[in-house]
N, C-alpha and C positions, 0 to 999 in steps of 0.2 A: 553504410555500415550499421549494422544491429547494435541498440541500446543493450549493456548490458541487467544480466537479470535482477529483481528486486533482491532476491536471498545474497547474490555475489554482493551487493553495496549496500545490503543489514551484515556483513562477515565484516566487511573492509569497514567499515565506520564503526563497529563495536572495537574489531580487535584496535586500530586507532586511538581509541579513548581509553584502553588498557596500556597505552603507549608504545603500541610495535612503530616502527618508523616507516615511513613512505616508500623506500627502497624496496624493505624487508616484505613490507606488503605487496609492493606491486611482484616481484620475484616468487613471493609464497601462493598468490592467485593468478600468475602469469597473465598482467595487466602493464601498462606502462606505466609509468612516473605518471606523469601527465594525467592521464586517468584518476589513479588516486589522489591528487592533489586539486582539482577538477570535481570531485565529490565530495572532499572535504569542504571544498571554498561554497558549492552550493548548499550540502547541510547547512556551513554556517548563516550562511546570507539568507536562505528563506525556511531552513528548517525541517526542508524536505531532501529526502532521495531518491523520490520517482522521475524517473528521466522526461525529456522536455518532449511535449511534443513536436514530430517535425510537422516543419513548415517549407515553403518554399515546392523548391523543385525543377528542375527543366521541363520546358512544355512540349509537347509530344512535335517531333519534325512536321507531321503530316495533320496538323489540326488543321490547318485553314483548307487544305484542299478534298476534305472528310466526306463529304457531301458527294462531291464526284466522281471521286472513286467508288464512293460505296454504287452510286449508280452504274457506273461503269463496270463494276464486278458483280453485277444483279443483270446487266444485259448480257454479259455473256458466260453467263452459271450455266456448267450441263451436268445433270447427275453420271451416275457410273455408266448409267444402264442408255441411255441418250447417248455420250462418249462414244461407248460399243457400237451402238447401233450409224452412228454414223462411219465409224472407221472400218463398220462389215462393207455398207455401200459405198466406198471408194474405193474395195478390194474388186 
């Protein structure tokens, strides 16, 4: 899921501090609860509201066997033109 934008959580965090209520914000920038209450808790705690960077991640299924495949798809690479040419001579 996409962080949302810097401008969206300078709107929600100002209008907040004029006192719109958490609802009424999340409803007014169709965002969840959760969201706006989630960037209020981190303004407060570090001051900021640029979103976290991610971390993590699931690791690609085919990493360990990377190496041989890629060789195995280099031995039997044919361009267009090689393709053609062999599927004329087994006409």
């Amino acid at each position: 899921m996409r962080a949302s934008s810097l401008d969206l959580r300078e709107r929600i965090i100002k209008d907040h501090e004029e006192g719109v209520s958490v609802r009424k914000l999340a409803k007014q920038f169709k965002v969840s609860c959760g969201m706006v209450w989630n960037l209020i808790k981190l303004q407060r705690e570090t001051g900021e509201i640029t979103p976290k960077v991610p971390t993590g991640g699931k690791p690609r299924q085919l990493a360990r066997q990377e190496k041989a495949l890629s060789s195995t798809v280099k031995q039997y690479r044919f361009t267009c033109h090689e393709r053609s040419l062999q599927i004329a001579a087994w006409q």
